[in-house]
PAFINU-466747 format. One record per atom (N, C-alpha, C, CB): residue in three letters; atom name; x, y, z. Coordinates in nm, 4 decimals, always signed. Each point is the difference from the previous one (the first is absolute). Glycine has a CB too. Layout:
<sites>
ALA;CA;X;Y;Z
...
</sites>
This chain:
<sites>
UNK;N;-2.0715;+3.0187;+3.0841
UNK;CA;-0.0621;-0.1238;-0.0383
UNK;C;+0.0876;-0.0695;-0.1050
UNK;CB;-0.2305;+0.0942;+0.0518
UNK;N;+0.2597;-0.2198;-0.0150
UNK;CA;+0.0383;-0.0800;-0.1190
UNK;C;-0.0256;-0.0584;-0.0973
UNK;CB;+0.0564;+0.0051;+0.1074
UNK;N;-0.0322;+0.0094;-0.2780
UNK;CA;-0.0686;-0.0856;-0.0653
UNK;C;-0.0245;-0.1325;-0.0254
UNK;CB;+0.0366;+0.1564;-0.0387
UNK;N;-0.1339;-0.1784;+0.0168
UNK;CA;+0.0055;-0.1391;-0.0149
UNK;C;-0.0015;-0.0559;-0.1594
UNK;CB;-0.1190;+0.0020;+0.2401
UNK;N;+0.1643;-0.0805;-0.2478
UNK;CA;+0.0232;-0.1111;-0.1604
UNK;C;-0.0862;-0.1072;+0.0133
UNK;CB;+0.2549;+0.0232;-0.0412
UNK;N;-0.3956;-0.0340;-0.0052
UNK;CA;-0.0871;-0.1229;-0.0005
UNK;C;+0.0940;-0.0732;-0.1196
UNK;CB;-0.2798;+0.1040;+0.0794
UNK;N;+0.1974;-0.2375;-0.0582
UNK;CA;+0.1178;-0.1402;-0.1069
UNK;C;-0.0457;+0.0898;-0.1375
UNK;CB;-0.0308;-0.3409;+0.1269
UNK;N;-0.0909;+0.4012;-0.1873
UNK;CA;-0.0359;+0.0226;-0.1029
UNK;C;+0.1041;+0.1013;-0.0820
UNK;CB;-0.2308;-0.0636;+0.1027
UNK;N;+0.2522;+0.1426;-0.0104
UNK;CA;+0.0930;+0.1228;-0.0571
UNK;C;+0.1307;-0.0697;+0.0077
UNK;CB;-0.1307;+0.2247;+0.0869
UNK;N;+0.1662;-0.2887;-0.0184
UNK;CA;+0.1469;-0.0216;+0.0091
UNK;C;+0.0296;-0.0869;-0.1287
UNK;CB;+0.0170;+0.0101;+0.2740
UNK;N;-0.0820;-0.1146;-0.3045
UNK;CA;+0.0004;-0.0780;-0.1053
UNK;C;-0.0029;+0.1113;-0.1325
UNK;CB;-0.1240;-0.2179;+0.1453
UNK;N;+0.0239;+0.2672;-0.1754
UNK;CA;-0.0280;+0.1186;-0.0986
UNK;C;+0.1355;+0.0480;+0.0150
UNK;CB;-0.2627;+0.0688;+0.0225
UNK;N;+0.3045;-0.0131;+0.0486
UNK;CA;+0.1244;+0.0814;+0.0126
UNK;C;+0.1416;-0.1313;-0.0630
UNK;CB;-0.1271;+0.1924;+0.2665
UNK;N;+0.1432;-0.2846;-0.2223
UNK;CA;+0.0745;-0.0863;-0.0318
UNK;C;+0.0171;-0.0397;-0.1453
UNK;CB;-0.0498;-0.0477;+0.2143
UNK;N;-0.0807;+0.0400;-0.2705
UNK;CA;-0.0051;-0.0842;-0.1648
UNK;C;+0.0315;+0.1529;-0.0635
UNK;CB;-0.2293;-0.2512;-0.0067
UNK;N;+0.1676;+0.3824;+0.0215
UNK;CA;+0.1037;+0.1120;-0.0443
UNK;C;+0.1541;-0.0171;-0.0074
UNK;CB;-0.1694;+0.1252;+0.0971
UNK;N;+0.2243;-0.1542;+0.0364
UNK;CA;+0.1120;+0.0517;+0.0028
UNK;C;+0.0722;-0.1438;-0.0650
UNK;CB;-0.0304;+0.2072;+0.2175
UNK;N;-0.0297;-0.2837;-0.2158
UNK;CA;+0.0587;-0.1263;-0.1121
UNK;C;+0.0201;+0.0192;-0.1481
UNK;CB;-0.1193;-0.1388;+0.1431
UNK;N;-0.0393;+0.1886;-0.1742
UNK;CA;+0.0040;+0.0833;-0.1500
UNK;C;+0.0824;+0.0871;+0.0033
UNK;CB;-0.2023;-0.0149;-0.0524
UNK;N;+0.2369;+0.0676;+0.1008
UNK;CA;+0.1352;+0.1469;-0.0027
UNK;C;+0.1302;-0.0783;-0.0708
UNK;CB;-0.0620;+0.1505;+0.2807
UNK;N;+0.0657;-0.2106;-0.1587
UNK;CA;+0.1016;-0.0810;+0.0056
UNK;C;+0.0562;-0.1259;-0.1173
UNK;CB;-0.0884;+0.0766;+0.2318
UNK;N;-0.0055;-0.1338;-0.2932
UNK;CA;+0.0243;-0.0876;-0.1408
UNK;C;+0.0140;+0.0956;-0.1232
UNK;CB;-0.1493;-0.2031;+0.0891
UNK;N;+0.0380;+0.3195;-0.0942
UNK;CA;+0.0165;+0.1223;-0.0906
UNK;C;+0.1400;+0.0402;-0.0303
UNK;CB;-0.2061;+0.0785;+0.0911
UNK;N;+0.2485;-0.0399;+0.0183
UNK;CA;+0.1003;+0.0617;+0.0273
UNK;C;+0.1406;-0.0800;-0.0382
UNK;CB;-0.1586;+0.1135;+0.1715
UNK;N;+0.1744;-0.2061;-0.0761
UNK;CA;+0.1098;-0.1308;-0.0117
UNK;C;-0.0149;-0.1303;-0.0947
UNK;CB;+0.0220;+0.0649;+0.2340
UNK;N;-0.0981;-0.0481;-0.2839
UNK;CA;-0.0291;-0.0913;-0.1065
UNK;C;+0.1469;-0.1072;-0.0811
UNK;CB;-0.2194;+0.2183;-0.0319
UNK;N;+0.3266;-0.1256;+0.0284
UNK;CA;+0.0996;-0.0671;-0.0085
UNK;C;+0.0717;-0.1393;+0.1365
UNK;CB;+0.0065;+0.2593;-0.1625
UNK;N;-0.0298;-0.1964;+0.2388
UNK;CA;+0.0353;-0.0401;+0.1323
UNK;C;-0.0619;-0.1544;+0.0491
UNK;CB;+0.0080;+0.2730;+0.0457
UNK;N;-0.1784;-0.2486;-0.1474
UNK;CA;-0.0873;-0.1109;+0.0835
UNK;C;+0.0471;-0.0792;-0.1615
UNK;CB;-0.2649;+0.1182;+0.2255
UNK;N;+0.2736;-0.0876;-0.3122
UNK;CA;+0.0835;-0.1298;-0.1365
UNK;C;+0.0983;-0.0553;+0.0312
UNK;CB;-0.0365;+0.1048;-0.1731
UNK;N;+0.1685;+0.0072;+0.2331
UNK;CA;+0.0781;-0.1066;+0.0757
UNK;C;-0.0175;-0.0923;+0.0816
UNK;CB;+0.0813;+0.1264;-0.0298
UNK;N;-0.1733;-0.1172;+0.1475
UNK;CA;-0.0207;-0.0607;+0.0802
UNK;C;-0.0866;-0.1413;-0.0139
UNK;CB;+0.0506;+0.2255;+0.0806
UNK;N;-0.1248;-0.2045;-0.1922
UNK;CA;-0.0516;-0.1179;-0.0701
UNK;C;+0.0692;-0.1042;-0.0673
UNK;CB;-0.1396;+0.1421;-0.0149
UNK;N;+0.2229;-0.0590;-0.0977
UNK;CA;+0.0803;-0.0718;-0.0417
UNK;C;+0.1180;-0.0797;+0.1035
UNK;CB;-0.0736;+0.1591;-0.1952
UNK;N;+0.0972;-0.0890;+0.2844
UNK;CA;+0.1097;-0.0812;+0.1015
UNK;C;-0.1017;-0.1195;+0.0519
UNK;CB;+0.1729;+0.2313;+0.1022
UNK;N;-0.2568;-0.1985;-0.0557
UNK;CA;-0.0718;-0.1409;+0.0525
UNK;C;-0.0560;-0.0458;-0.1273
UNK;CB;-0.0730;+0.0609;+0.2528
UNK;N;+0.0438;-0.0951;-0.3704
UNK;CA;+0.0079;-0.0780;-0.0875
UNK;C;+0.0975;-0.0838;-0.0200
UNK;CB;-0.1120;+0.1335;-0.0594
UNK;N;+0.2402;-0.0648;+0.0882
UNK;CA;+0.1264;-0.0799;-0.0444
UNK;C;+0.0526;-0.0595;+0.1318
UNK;CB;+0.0674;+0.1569;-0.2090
UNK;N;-0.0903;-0.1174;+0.3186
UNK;CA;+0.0059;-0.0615;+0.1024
UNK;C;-0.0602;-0.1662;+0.0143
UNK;CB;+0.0019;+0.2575;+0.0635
UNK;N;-0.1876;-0.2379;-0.0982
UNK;CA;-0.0284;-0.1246;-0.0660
UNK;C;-0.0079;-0.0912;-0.0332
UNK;CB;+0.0070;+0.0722;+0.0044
UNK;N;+0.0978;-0.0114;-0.1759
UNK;CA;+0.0289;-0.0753;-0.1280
UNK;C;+0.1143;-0.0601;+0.1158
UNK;CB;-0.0640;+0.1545;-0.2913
UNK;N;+0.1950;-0.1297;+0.3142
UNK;CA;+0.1307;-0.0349;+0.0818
UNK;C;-0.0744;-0.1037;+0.1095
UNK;CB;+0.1616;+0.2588;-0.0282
UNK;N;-0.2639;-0.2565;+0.1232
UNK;CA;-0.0738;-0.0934;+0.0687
UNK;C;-0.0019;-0.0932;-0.0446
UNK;CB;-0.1005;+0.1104;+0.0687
UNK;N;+0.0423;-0.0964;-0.1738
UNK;CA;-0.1126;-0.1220;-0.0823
UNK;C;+0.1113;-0.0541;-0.0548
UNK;CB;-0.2484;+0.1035;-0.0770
UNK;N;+0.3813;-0.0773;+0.0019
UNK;CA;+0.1152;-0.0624;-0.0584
UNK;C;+0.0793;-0.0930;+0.0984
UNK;CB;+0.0106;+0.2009;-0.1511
UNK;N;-0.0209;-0.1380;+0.2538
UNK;CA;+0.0855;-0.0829;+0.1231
UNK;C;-0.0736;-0.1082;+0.0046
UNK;CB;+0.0867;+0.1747;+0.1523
UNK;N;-0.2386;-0.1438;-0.1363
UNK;CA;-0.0346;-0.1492;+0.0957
UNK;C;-0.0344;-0.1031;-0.1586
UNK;CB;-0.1621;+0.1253;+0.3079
UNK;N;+0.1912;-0.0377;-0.4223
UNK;CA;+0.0016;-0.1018;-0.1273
UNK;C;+0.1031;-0.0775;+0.0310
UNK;CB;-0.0819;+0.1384;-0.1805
UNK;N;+0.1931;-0.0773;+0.1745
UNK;CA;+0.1768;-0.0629;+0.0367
UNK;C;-0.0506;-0.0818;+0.0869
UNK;CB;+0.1927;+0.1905;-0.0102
UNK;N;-0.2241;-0.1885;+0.1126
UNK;CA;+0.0199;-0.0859;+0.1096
UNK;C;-0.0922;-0.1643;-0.0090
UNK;CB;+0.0439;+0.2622;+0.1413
UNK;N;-0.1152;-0.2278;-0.2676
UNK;CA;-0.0547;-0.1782;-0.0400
UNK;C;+0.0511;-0.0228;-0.1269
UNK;CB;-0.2362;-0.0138;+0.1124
UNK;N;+0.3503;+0.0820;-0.1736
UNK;CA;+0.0673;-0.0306;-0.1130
UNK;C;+0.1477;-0.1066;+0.0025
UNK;CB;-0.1188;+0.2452;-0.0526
UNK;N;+0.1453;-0.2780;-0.0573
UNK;CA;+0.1200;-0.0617;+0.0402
UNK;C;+0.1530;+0.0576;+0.0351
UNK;CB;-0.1414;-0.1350;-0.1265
UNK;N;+0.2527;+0.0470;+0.2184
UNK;CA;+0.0855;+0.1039;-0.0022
UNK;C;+0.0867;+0.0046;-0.1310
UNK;CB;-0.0059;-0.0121;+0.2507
UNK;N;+0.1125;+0.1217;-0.2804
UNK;CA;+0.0514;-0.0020;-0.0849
UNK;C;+0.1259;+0.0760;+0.0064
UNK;CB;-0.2024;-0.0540;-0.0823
UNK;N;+0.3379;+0.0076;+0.0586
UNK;CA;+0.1277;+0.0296;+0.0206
UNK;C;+0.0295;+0.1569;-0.0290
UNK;CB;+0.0508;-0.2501;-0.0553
UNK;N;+0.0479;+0.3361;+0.1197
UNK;CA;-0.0579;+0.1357;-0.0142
UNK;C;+0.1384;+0.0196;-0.1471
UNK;CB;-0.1315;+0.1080;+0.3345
UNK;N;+0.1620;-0.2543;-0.3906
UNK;CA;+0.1142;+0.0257;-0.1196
UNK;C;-0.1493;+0.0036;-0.1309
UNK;CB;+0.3121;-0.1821;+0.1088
UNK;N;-0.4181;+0.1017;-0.0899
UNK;CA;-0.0836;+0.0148;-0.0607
UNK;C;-0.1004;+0.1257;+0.0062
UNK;CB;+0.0621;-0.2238;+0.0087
UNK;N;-0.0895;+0.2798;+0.0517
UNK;CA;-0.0606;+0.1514;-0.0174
UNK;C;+0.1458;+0.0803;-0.0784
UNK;CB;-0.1981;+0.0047;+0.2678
UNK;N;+0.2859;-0.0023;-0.2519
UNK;CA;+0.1007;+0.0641;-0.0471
UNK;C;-0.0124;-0.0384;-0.1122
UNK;CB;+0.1286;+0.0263;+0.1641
UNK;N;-0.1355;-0.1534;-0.2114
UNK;CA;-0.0274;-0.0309;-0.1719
UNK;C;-0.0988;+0.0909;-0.0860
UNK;CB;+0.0301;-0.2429;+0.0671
UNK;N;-0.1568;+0.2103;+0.0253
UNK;CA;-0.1146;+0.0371;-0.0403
UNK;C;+0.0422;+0.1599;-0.0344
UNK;CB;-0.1602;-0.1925;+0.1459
UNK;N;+0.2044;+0.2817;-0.0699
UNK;CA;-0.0167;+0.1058;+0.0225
UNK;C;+0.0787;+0.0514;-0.1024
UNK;CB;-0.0609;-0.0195;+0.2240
UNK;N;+0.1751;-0.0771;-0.2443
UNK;CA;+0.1070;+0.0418;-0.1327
UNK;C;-0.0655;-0.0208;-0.1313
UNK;CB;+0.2097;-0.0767;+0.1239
UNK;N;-0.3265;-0.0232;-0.1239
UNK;CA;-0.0496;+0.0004;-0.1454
UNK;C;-0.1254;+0.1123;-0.0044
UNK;CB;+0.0698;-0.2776;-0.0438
UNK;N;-0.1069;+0.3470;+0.1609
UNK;CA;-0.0952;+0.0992;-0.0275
UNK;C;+0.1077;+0.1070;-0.0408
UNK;CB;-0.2136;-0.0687;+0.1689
UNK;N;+0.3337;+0.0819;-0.1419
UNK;CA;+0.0990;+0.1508;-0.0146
UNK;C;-0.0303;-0.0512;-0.1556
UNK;CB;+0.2441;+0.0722;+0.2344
UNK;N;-0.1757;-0.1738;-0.2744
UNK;CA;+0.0296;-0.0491;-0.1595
UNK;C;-0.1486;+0.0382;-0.0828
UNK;CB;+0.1864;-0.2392;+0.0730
UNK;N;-0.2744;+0.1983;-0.0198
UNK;CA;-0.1406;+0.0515;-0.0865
UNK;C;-0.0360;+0.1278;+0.0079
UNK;CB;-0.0912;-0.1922;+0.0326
UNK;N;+0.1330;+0.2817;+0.0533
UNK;CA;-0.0082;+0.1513;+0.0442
UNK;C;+0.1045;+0.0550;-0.0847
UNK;CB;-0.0768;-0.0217;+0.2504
UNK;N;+0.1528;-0.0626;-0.3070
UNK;CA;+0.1137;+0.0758;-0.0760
UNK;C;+0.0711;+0.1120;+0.1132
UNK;CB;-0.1445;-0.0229;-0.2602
UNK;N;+0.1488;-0.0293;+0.3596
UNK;CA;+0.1319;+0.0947;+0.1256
UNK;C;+0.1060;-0.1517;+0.0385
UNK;CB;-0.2206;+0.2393;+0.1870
UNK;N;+0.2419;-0.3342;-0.2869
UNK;CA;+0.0968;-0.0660;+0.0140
UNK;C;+0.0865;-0.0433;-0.0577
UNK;CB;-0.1039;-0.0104;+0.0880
</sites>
């Protein structure tokens, strides 16, 4: 005879082996958060850029040289 898995047990059985599984890997599911957080943040920046103005890429180079100069790495 074969067993059978009603939806009740299988589910029961599932949210266990999930709890195992976050218990356990807990590092694994922070990374994975944090990557889609910053995934996101990088989204949400693009489609900012994309209703911003343009700007010469000698001017980000400015910009970027007076953040080295205030960071004191320039």
């Amino acid at each position: 005879m074969q067993p059978s898995l009603n939806s009740q047990t299988l589910k029961q059985t599932f949210k266990q082996a999930l709890v195992e599984v976050l218990h356990e890997e807990h590092d694994v599911l922070r990374d994975v958060f944090a990557e889609a957080i910053e995934d996101l943040a990088l989204a949400e920046a693009i489609r900012a850029g994309q209703d911003s103005e343009l700007v010469t890429r000698g001017a980000v180079f400015e910009v970027l040289e007076v953040l080295e100069v205030l960071e004191g790495k320039g």
